[in-house]
Every structure is written in structure tokens, then in C-alpha cells.
C-alpha positions as CSV (number, residue, x, y, z in Angstrom):
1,X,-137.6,136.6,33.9
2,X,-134.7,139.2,33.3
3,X,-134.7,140.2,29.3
4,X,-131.1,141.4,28.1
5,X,-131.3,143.0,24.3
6,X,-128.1,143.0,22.3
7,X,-128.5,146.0,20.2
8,X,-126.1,146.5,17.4
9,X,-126.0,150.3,16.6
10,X,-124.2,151.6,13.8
11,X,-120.7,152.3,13.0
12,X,-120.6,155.8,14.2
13,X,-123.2,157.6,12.6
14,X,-126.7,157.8,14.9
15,X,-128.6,157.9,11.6
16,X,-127.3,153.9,11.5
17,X,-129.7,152.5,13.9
18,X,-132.6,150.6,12.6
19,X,-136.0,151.4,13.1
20,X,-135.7,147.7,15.0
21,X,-132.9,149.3,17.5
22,X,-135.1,152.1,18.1
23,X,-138.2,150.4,19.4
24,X,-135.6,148.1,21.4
25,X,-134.1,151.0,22.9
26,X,-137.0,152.0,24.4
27,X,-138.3,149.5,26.2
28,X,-134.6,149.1,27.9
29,X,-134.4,150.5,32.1
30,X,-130.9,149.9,32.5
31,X,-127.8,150.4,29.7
32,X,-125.0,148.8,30.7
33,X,-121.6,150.5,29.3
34,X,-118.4,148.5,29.3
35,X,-115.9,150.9,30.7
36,X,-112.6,150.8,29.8
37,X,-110.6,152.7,32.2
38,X,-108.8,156.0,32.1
39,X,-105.8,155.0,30.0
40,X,-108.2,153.8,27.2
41,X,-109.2,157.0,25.1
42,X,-111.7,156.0,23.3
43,X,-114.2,155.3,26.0
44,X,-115.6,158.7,26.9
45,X,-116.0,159.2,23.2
46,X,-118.3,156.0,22.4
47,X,-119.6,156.7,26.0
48,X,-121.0,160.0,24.7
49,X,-121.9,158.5,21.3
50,X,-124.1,156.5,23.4
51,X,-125.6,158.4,25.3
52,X,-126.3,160.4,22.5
53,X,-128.7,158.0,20.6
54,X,-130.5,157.2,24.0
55,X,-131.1,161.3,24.5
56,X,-132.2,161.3,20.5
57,X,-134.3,158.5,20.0
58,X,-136.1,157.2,23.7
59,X,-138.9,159.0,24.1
60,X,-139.6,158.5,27.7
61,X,-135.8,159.1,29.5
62,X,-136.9,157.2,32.5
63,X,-133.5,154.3,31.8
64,X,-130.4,154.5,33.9
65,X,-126.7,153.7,32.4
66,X,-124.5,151.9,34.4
67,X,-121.0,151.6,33.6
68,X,-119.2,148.4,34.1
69,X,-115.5,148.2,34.8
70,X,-113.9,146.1,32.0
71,X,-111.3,143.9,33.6
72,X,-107.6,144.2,31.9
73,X,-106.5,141.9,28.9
74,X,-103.2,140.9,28.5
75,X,-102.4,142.0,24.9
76,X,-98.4,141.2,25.1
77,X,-98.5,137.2,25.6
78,X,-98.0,135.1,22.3
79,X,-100.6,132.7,23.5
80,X,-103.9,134.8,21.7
81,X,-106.5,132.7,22.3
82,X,-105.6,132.1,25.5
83,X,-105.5,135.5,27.2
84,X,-108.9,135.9,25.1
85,X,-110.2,132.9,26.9
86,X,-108.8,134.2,30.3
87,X,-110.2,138.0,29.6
88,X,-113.8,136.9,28.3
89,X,-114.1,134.9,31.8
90,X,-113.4,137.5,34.1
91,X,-115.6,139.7,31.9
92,X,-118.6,137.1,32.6
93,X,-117.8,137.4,36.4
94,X,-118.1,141.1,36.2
95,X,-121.0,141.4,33.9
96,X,-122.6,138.7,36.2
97,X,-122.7,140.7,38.9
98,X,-123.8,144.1,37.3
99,X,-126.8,142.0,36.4
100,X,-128.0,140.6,39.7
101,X,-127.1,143.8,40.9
102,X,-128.8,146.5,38.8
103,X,-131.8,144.5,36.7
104,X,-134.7,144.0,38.7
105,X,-135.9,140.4,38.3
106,X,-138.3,141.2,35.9
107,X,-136.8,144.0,34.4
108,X,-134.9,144.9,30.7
109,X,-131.4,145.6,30.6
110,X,-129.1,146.1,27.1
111,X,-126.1,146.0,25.8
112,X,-125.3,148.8,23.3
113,X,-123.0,147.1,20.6
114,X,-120.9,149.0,18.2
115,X,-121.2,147.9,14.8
116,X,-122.9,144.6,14.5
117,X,-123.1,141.9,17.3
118,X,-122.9,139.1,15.4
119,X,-119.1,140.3,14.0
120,X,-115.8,140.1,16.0
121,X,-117.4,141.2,19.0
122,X,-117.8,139.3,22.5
123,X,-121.1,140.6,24.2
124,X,-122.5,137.3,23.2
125,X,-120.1,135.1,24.3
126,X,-119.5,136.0,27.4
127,X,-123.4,136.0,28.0
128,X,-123.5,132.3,27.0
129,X,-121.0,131.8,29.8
130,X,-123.0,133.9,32.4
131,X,-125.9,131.6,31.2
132,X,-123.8,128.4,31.5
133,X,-122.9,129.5,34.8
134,X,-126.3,129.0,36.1
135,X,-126.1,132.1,39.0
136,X,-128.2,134.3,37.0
137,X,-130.6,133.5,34.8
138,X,-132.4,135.7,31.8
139,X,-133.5,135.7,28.2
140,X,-131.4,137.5,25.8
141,X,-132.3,139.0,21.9
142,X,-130.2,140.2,19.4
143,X,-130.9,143.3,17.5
144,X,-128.7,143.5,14.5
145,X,-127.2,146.7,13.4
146,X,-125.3,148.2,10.4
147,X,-121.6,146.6,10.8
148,X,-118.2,148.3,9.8
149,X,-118.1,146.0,6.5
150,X,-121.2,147.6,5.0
151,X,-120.6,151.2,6.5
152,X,-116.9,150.3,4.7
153,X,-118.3,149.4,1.2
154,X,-120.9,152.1,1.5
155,X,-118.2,154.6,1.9
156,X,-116.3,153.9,-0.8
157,X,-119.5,153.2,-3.2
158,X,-118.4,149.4,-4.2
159,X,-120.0,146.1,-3.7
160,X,-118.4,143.8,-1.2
161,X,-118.2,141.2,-3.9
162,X,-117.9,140.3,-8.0
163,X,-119.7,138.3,-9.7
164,X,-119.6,134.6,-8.6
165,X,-116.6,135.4,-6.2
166,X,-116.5,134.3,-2.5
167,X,-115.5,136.9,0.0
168,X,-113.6,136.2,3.5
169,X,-113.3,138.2,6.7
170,X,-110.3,138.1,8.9
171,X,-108.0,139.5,11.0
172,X,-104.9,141.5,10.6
173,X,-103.2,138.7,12.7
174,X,-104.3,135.8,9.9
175,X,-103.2,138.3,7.1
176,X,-99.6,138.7,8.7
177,X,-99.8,134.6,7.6
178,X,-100.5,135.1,4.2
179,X,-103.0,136.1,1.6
180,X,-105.6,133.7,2.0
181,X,-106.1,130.9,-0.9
182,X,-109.3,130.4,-2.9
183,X,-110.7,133.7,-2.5
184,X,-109.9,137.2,-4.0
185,X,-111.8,139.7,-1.6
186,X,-110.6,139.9,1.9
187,X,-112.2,142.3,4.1
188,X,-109.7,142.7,7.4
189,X,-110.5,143.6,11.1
190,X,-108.3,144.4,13.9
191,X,-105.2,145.0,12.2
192,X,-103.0,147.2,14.5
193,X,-100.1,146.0,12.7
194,X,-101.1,147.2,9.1
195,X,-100.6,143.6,7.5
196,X,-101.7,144.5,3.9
197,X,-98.1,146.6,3.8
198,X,-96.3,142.9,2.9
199,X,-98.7,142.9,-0.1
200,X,-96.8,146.1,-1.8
201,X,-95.5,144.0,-4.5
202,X,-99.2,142.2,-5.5
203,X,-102.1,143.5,-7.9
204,X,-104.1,144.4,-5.3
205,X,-106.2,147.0,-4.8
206,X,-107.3,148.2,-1.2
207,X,-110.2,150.4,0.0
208,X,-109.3,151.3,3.7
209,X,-111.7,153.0,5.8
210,X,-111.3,154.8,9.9
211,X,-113.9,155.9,12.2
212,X,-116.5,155.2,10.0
213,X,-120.1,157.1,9.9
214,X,-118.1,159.3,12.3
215,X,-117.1,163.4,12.1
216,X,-113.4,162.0,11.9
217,X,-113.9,159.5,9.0
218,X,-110.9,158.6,7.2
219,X,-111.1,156.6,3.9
220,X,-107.9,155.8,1.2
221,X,-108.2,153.3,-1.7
222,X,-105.5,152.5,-4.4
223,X,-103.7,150.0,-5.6
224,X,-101.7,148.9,-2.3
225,X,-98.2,149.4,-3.5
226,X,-99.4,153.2,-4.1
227,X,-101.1,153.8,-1.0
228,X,-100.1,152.2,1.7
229,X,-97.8,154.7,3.2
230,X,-100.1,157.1,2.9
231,X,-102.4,154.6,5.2
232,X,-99.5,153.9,7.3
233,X,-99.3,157.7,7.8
234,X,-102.5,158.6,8.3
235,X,-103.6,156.3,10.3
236,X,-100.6,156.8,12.9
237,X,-101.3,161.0,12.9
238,X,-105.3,159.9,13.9
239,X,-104.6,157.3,16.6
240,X,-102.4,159.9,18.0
241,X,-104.5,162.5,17.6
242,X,-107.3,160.9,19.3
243,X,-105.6,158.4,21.6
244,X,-107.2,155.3,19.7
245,X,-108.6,154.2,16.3
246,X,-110.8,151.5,14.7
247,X,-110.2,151.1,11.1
248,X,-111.6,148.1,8.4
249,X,-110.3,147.6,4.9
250,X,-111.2,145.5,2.0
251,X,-108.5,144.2,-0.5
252,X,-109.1,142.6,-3.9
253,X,-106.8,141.4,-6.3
254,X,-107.3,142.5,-9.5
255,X,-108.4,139.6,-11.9
């Protein structure tokens, strides 16, 4: 039976991974790398980043990497879930193939995840639908890694929650909707649009974070109404910089 590990492997810094990840690493004979085409900058870096902890921590370097094309999204349409849906499926079809294709039928392939895998990422759903697909079969394990949340709260030296308080996670595109109710931490992901800048006029604090555990870290915190040009700004001057960016912030209301 085909074995696929899910390895989650830090935030940015190599000195993330787990002494879990390592042993997992190294009993892997294919890596396959989701590539993301010329016009997306980021790839050669997180490529090499990649690469990089194979070269420092596999003692034998007797794996392959295998880059897999990663089929366009449409990021314009209104309909969100949709064209995630639609993208996630021709991803299976793709991976589907780079697995019949390049792991033996008894060999071990991975999946390098940034972060964490169990967070806002899609390697494993799109492996349950090559699975409910029924072309290829395999088993699959998850390796969890240190996630942009904890290298976030790490950074800025504060705990992710007080005393007795919940704590949500979302999305820049759920923030844009509204604060959410019930809760006074919100950590937010994926916000391209920097949503927390329709909270100027709230007692709110915010501890922003970019590139984290990497050479180009970024990190801001302030109340928001103070700071949030400044994130605004800096965040711009980097993703131009560096053609892309992947930032994470935490906001609390101050009670």
C-alpha cells in the first residue's frame, strides 16, 4: 500500500520542525511540491525553503522532489466557495495523477505543508477526494507542525488567550462582515484586503505579524486606530518588494 505523510513544517523558520517531522522526513522517496507557476513569486522561495530542510535534516538524500503544476483559481468571481470547490477538484485530478505516476506501489510519498495542516490549508481535502475517487488508493498520516497562530503569539511574547475568554479564528473575508459577537480575541488569516482598518474607531488592540520565523519578518502591534496605516504601509512596500506576502494578526478588544 502507497503511504502519503502530511508534514506540517513550520512557519518559516527550519528550527520549527518537530523532532516528529524529522523522523517523517526521512523515511519519504518522493516530495511532492505544489508549483505555482511563473507569475506567482512566492514559489521559488518556499520551493528553496523546502528543499532546504530536506538538505538539513535527511540524513540519507536518496528522495526525489517532484513538482506538481497547481491548476489556476479563479480569485475574481463573487461566488467563493464555489471557485474553491471547482479549484480543489481539479487539484485532486492533478495530484491523482502525480501519484500513480511517481510513488511506487509500495512506496512513501509527502506532502511538505507550510504551517500547520490541520489550519486553512487544503492538502487534506483534496486527498479525501482522491481517496473518494477510488483510482488510487493509499494510506495517509498527518504530522502536525508549528502553525502561523503560535509562531504569531510567540513573536509578539503574549498568550493567544485571557483568562476564561474564548478565542475565534477567521478570515479577513468574515471580518469585512463584522466583528464577531461573543468573543473578544480574533486571530485573522488570509486577509488581503486589511479588514481590521474598519475597526479604527474601536478599543482594540492588534498584534500583526508577516513572514513569520522568516529573515523578512515583519511584526506591528498597537492599538488599531494608531497602527494601522503603518500596517497598511508596510505591508504594501513588502508584498511589493517580494512579489507576495503571508501575514496573520490577532485583535483583542480591550476589556
Amino acid at each position: 500500500m502507497r503511504r502519503l505523510l502530511v508534514i506540517g513544517i513550520g512557519a518559516g523558520d527550519p528550527e520549527h520542525v518537530t523532532v516528529q517531522a524529522i523522523n517523517a522526513l526521512n523515511e519519504v522517496e518522493v516530495f511532492l511540491v505544489v508549483d505555482k507557476g511563473p507569475t506567482r513569486h512566492e514559489t521559488d522561495e518556499l520551493v528553496r525553503l523546502r528543499r532546504e530542510i530536506c538538505e538539513r535534516y535527511i540524513r540519507e538524500p536518496t528522495y526525489r522532489i517532484v513538482e506538481i503544476p497547481d491548476p489556476p483559481r479563479d480569485r475574481t468571481t463573487p461566488a467563493y466557495s464555489t471557485a474553491v470547490e471547482d479549484w480543489r477538484s481539479r487539484r485532486a485530478e492533478v495530484w491523482e495523477r502525480a501519484i500513480a505516476d511517481e510513488l511506487g506501489e509500495d512506496g512513501c510519498g509527502a506532502f511538505l505543508v507550510w504551517g500547520d495542516p490541520s489550519l486553512y490549508d487544503s492538502t487534506l481535502a483534496v486527498l479525501e477526494q482522491i481517496l473518494a475517487r477510488g483510482t488510487v488508493t493509499f494510506e495517509h498520516e498527518v504530522v502536525p507542525g508549528i502553525g502561523s497562530v503560535q509562531a504569531l503569539t510567540s513573536r509578539h511574547r503574549i498568550p493567544l488567550n485571557r483568562v476564561g475568554r474564548p478565542v475565534q479564528i477567521t478570515t479577513g473575508r468574515r471580518l469585512a462582515e463584522g466583528f464577531p459577537d461573543g468573543v473578544d480575541e480574533v486571530v485573522v488569516m488570509l486577509d488581503a484586503d486589511c479588514s481590521f482598518r474598519h475597526l479604527r474607531d474601536e478599543e482594540m488592540e492588534i498584534h500583526w505579524g508577516a513572514y513569520l520565523g522568516m529573515e523578512d519578518e515583519i511584526l506591528v502591534s498597537g492599538r488599531v486606530g494608531e497602527v494601522a496605516d503603518e500596517i497598511v504601509q508596510r505591508r504594501a512596500e513588502a508584498r511589493e518588494r517580494k512579489g507576495w506576502i503571508m501575514d496573520a494578526y490577532l485583535l483583542r478588544r480591550n476589556i
